[in-house]
C-alpha positions as a LaTeX table, in Angstrom:
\begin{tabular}{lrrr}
\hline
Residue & $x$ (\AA) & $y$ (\AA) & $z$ (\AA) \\
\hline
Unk1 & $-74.30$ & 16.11 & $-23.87$ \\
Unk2 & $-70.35$ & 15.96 & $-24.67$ \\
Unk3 & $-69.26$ & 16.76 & $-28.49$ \\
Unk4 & $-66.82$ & 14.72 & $-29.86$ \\
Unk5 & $-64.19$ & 17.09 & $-30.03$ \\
Unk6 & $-64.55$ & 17.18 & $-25.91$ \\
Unk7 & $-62.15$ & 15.27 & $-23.67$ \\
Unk8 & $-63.51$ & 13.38 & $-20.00$ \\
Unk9 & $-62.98$ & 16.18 & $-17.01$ \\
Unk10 & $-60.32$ & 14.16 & $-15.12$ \\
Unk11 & $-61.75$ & 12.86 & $-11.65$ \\
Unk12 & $-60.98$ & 15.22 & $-8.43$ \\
Unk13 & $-58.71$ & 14.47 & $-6.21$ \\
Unk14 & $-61.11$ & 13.59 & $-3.57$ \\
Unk15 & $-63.01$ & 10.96 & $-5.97$ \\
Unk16 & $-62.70$ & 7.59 & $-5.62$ \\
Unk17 & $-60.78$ & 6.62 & $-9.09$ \\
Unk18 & $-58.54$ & 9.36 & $-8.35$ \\
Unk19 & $-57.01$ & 7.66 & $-4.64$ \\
Unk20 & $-56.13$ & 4.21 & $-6.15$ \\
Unk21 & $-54.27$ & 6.05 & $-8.82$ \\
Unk22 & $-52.45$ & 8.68 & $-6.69$ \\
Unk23 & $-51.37$ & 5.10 & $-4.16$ \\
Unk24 & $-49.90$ & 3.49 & $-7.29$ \\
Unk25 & $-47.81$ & 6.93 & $-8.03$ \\
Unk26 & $-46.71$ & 6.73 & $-4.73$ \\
Unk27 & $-45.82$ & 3.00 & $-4.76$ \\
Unk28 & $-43.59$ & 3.65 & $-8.61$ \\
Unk29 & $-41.83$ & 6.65 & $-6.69$ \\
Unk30 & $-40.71$ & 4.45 & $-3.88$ \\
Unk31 & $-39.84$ & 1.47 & $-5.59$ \\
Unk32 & $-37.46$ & 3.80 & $-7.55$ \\
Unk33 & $-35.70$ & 5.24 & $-4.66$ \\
Unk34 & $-35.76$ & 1.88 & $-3.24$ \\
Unk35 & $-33.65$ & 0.81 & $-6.55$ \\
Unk36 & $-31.44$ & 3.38 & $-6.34$ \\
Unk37 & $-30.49$ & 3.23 & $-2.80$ \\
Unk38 & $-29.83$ & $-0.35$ & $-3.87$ \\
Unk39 & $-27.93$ & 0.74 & $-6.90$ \\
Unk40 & $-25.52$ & 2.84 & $-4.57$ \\
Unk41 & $-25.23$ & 0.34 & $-2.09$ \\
Unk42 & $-23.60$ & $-2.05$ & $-5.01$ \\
Unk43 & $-21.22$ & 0.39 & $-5.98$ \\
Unk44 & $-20.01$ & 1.68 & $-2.94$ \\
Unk45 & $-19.87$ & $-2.41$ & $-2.07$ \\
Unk46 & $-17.38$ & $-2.31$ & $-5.41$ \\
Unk47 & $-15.79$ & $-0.05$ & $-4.59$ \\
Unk48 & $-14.64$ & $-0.89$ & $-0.68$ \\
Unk49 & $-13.98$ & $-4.54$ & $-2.59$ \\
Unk50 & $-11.20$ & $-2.10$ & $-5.18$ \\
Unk51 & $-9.69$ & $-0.98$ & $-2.38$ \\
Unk52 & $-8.96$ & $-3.51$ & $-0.08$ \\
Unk53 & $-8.26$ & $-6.54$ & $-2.78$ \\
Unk54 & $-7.38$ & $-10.03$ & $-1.90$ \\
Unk55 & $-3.55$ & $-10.47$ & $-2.17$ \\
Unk56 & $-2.05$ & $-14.10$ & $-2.60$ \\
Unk57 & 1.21 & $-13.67$ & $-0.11$ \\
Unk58 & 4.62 & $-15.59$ & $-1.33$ \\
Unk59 & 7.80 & $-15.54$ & $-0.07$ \\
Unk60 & 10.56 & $-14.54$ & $-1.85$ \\
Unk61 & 14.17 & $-15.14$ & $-1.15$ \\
Unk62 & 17.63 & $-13.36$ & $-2.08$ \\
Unk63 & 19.53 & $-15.30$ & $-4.40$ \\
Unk64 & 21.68 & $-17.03$ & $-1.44$ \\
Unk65 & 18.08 & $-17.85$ & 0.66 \\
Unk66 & 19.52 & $-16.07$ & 3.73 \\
Unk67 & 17.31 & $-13.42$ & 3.39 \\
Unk68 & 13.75 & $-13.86$ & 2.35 \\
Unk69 & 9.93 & $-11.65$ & 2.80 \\
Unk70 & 6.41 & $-12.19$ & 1.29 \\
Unk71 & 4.91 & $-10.66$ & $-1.39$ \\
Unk72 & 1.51 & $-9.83$ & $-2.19$ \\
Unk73 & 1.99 & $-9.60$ & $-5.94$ \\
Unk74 & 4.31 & $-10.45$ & $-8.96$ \\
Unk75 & 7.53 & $-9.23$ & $-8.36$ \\
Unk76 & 10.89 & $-8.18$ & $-11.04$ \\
Unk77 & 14.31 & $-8.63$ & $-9.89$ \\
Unk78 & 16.74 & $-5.81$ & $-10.82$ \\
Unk79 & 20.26 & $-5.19$ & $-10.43$ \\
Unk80 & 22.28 & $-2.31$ & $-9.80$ \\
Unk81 & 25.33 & $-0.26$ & $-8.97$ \\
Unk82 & 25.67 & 2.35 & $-6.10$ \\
Unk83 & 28.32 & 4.67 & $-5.86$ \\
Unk84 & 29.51 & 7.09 & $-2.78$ \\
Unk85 & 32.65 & 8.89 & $-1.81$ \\
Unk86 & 34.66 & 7.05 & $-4.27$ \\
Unk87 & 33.06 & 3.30 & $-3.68$ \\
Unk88 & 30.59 & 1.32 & $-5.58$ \\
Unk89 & 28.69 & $-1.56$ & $-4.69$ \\
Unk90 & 26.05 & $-3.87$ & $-6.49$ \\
Unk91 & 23.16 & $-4.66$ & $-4.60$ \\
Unk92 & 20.25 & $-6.97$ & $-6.30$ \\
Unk93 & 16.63 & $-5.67$ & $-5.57$ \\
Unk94 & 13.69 & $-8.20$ & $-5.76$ \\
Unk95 & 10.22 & $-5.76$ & $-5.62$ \\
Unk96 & 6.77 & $-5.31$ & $-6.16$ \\
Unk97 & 4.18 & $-2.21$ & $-6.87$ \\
Unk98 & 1.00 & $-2.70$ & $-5.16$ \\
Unk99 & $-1.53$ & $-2.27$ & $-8.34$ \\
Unk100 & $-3.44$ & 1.18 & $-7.73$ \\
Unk101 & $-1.69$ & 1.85 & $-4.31$ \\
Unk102 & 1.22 & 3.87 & $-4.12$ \\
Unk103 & 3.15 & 2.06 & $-2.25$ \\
Unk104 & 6.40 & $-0.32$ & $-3.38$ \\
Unk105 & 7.77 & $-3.36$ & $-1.53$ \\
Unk106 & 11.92 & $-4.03$ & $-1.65$ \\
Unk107 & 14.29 & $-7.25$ & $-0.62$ \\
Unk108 & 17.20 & $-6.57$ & $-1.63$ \\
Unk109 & 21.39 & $-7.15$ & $-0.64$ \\
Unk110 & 24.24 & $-6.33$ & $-1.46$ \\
Unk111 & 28.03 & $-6.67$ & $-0.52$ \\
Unk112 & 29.84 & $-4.32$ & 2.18 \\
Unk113 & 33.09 & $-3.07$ & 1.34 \\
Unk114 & 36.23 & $-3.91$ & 2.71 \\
Unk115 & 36.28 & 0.21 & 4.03 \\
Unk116 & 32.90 & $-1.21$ & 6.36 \\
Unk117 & 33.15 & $-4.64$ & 7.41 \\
Unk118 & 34.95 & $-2.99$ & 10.58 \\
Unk119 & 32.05 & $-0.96$ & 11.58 \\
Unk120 & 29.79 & $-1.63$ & 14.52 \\
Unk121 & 25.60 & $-1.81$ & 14.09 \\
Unk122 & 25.83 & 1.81 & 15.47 \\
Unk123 & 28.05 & 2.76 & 13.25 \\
Unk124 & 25.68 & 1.74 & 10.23 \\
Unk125 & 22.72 & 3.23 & 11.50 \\
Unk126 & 24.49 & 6.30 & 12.09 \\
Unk127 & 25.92 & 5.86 & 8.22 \\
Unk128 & 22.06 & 5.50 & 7.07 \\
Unk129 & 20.48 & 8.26 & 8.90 \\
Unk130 & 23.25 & 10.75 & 7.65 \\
Unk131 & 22.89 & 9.50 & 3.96 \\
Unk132 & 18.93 & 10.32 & 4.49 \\
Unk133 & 19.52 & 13.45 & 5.91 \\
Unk134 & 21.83 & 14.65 & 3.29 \\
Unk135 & 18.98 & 13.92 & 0.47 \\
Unk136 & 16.58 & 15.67 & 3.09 \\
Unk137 & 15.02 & 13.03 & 4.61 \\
Unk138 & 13.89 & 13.21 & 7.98 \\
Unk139 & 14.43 & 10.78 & 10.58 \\
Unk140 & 11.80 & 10.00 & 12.18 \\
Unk141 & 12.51 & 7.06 & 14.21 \\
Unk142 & 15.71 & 4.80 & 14.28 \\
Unk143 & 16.22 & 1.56 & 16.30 \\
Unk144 & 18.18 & $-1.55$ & 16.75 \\
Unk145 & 16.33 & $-4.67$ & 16.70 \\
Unk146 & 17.48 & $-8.25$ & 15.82 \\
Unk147 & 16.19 & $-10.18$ & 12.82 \\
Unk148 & 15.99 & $-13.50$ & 13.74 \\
Unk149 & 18.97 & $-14.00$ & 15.58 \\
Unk150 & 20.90 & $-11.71$ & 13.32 \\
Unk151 & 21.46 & $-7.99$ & 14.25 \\
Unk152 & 19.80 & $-5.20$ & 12.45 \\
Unk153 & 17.79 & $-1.97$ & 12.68 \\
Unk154 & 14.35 & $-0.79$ & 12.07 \\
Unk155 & 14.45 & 3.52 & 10.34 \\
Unk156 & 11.26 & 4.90 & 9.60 \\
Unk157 & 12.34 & 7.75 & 7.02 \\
Unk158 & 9.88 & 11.31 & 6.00 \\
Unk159 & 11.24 & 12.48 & 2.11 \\
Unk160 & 9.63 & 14.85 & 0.12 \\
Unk161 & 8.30 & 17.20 & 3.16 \\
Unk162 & 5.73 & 14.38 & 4.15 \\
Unk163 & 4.18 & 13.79 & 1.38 \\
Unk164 & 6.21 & 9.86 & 1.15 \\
Unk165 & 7.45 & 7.67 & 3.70 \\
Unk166 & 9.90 & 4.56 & 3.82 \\
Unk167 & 10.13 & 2.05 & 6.42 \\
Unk168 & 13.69 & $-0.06$ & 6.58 \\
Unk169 & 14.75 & $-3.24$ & 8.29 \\
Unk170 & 17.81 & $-3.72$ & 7.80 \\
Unk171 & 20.07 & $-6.92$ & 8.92 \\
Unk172 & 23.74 & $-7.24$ & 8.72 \\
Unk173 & 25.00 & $-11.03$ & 7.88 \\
Unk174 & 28.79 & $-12.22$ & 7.61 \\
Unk175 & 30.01 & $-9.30$ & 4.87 \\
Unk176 & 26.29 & $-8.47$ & 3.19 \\
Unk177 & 23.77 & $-6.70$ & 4.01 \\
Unk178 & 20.07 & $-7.28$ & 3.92 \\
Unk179 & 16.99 & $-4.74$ & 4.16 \\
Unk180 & 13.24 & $-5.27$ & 3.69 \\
Unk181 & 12.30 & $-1.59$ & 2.51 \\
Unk182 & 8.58 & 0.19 & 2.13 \\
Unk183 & 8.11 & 3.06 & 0.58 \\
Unk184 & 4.12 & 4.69 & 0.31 \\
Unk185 & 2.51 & 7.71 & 0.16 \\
Unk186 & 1.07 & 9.93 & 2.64 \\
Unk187 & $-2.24$ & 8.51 & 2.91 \\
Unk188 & $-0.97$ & 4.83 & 2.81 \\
Unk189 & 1.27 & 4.69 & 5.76 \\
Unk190 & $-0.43$ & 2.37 & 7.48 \\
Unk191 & $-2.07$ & 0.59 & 4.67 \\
Unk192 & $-2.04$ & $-3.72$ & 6.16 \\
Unk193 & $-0.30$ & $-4.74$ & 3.02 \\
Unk194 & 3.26 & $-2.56$ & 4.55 \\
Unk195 & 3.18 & $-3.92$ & 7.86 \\
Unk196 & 2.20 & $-7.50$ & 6.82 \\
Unk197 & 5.67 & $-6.98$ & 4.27 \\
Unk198 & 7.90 & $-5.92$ & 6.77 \\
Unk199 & 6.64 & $-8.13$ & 9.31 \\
Unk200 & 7.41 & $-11.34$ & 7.21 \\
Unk201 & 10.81 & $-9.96$ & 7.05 \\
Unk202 & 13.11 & $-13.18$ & 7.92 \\
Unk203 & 16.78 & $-14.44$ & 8.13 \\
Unk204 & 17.86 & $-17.67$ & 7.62 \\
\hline
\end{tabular}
C-alpha cells in the first residue's frame, strides 16, 4: 500500500499510457521546427523584397530638355564649377543615390569652351580617358556610339584599384556637352537599376 508521502512510478516506456504521450512529444517538436522553418522562410522573403525594391522610374530633363534620363528615386540638382589647365566651366548635375545601394545616378551638362569647340569626338574621348588616367583610373573600355542621332561615347572607368566603377555616356550637342554617368561599387556593377539608367539615356 503507497504512503502519502510516495509519488505514482511513472509508466514504462513500453506501456500503453506512455506511447500516446511520447506521439504528442513528437508531434510539439515538429510543429516547432515546422514554425521555424516558416519563420526563416519570412525573413529571408524580407529580405530578397530589401534588396531588390520597387523603383517608380521618371524622367528627368536638363534645364534646356535636350538632354533627359529616368530616375528611380528623388533626385537634387546641384551646380558647380570645374577648373583645369587654367579654364573653368559650370556644369549643372541633376542626381540620385539609390537608398542602401552604393551606387549614384548623374545627368548633367555643361558648356565647352571656346579652346574645345574645334575638337573632333576622338579628340574628346581621348581628353576623357587621359583626365581618368591621371587621377588613376583605369580604362577599361572606351567607344563611340551615337545618342539618338547625336554623336557621343560610351567609357566604362575602374578608380580606386577595383573596388568602384563608373559608366559614362557622353553626347556632344551644338557647344554643350551632355553625359548620363553611374558610379557603384564593386559588388553592384551590374545591379538592373545602372543599366536601366543609362539605357534611358536620350537626346532630344
Amino acid at each position: 500500500m503507497l504512503g502519502e508521502s510516495q509519488k505514482p512510478i511513472p509508466p514504462h516506456a513500453r506501456s500503453t499510457e506512455y506511447v500516446p504521450r511520447a506521439k504528442a512529444n513528437s508531434r510539439n517538436l515538429i510543429m516547432k521546427r515546422r514554425f521555424a522553418l516558416c519563420a526563416l522562410a519570412g525573413i529571408f522573403v524580407f529580405i530578397a523584397g530589401c534588396g531588390q525594391p520597387a523603383y517608380v522610374w521618371q524622367r528627368v530633363f536638363t534645364g534646356d530638355r535636350e538632354a533627359s534620363a529616368e530616375f528611380p528615386c528623388t533626385t537634387t540638382t546641384e551646380t558647380a564649377t570645374d577648373s583645369s589647365n587654367g579654364i573653368s566651366i559650370q556644369r549643372t548635375t541633376v542626381k540620385c543615390t539609390i537608398p542602401h545601394r552604393d551606387i549614384t545616378l548623374h545627368l548633367s551638362c555643361n558648356d565647352i569652351p571656346a579652346a574645345g569647340l574645334r575638337l573632333t569626338l576622338d579628340q574628346r574621348i581621348a581628353g576623357m580617358r587621359s583626365s581618368f588616367e591621371q587621377k588613376g583610373g583605369k580604362i577599361i573600355s572606351s567607344n563611340p556610339e551615337a545618342i539618338g542621332s547625336v554623336q557621343g561615347c560610351r567609357m566604362v572607368v575602374e578608380l580606386e584599384h577595383g573596388k568602384a566603377r563608373c559608366t559614362i555616356r557622353m553626347a556632344v550637342k551644338s557647344k554643350i556637352t551632355y553625359r548620363a554617368i553611374a558610379s557603384s561599387a564593386s559588388a553592384l556593377h551590374d545591379d538592373p537599376v545602372i543599366a536601366h539608367f543609362l539605357e534611358s539615356f536620350s537626346m532630344q
